[in-house]
N, C-alpha and C positions, 0 to 999 in steps of 0.2 A: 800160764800165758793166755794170751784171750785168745777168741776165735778169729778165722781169717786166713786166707791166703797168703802162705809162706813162702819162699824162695828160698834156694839153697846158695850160696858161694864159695866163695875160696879167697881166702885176704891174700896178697900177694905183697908182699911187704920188698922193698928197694931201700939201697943206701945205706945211712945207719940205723932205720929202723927194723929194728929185730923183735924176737917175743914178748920181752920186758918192756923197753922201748914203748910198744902196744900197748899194752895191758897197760901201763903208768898214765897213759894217752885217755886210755876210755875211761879209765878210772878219776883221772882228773882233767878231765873235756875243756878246751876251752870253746868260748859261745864268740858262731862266725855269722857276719851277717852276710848273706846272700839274697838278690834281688828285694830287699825291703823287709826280710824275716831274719830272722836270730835263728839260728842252731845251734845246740850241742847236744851232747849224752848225760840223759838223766839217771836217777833211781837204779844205781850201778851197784851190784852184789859179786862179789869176786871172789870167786870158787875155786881160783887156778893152783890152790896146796890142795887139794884133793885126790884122791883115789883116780879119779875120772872126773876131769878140769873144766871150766867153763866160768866166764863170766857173763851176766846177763846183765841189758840194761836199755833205755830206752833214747830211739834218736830223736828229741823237741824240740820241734818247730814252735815258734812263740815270734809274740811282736812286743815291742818295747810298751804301747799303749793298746788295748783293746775296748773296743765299743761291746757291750752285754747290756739284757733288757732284767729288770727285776722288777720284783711285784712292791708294791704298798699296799700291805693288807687293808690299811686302815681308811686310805683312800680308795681303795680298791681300783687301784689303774698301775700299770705298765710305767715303767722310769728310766730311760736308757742312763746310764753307768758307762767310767770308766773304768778300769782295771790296768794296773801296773803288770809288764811281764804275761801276757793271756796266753795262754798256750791252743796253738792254733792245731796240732796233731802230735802225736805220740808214735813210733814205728817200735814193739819189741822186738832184740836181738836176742840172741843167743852166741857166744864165739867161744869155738873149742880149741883150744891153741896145741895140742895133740895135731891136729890136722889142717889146723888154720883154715878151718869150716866156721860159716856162719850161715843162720837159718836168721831172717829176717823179713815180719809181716808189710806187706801193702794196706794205707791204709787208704782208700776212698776220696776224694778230694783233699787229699792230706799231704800223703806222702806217698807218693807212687814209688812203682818196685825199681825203678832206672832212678827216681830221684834220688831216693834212698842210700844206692849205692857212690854217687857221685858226695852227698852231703856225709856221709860217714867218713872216705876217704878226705874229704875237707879237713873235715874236725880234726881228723888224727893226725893230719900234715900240717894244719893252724899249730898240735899240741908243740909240735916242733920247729916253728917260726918257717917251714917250709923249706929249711935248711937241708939240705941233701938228704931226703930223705923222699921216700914216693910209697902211696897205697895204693892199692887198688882193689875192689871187689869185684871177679869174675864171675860170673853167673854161670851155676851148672844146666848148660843148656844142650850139651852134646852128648844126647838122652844112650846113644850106644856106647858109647865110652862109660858114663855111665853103670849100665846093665852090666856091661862087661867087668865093672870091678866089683858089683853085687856079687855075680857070678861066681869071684876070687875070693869071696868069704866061706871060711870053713863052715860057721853054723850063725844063724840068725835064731836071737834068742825069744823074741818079741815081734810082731807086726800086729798093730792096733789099728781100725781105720773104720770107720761109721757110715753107716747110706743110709740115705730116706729114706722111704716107701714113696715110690714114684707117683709122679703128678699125674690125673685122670689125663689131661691132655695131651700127654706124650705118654700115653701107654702103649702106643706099638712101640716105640724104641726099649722101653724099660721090660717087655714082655718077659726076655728069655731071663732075664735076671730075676725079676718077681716070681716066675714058676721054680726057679733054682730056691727060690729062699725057700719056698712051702715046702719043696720036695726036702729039703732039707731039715725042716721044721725048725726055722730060725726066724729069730725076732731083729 
């Protein structure tokens, strides 16, 4: 997956839509237009016979036409282009139907973390004509509830997680962690 800013949720699934339901959903997206952009779920890999389940796949934002600039080598000047279908932002997902957990990136003028979740629940209630069925993605934001079910795990097998070397400019904030790394003799 690329880098970026992840969120965590919870699919909440209403009506007739259940696990399969889902998964048939993201797997075969259909594409919704909202405010003057195209949505659906791209580049969908579907993991959910597995050991430890998951499909992954990406929410595209696209427009029916797009403006792009190319080069003419030969002329040597810029040509603005149209292009069929341009894809305006990509958001990857992840959804592990074990827990009806999905990690989902923010992408920058793209796809925001609130758009995101509103346009995914689109897509999967479009897959169903809307028909008695509701999604929703709850954002894991109630950080002690949270901890608290870290807490209830017997063993954690893995924690991976990367820091910079802090910026000269904010070296008083990054202080005590920088002398923790030496002392530690870690890279």
């Amino acid at each position: 997956m690329r880098r970026g800013r992840y969120y965590l949720g919870r699919v909440v699934k209403t009506g007739r839509l259940d696990q399969e339901a889902l998964r048939a959903a993201i797997i075969d997206a259909p594409t919704v237009l909202v405010a003057g952009a195209l949505w659906t779920i791209t580049d969908t890999v579907d993991e959910s016979r597995r050991e430890k389940p998951f499909i992954f796949g990406r929410l595209s934002k696209y427009s029916r036409e797009g403006q792009l600039t190319i080069v003419d080598p030969i002329a040597h000047s810029q040509i603005d282009a149209t292009a069929e279908n341009l894809l305006i932002a990509a958001s990857p997902f992840v959804y592990l139907p074990d827990v009806s957990g999905i990690a989902y990136m923010h992408v920058w003028n793209g796809v925001q973390e609130d758009v995101s979740r509103r346009r995914f629940s689109r897509v999967i209630e479009e897959a169903h004509q809307r028909f008695f069925v509701g999604c929703e993605v709850d954002p894991v934001a109630d950080y002690r509830a949270f901890v608290t079910k870290l807490q209830g795990l017997e063993k954690i097998l893995e924690i991976w997680a990367k820091v910079h070397p802090p910026n000269p400019l904010f070296g008083d904030l990054w202080r005590d962690l920088n002398e923790y790394i030496k002392q530690r003799n870690a890279t």
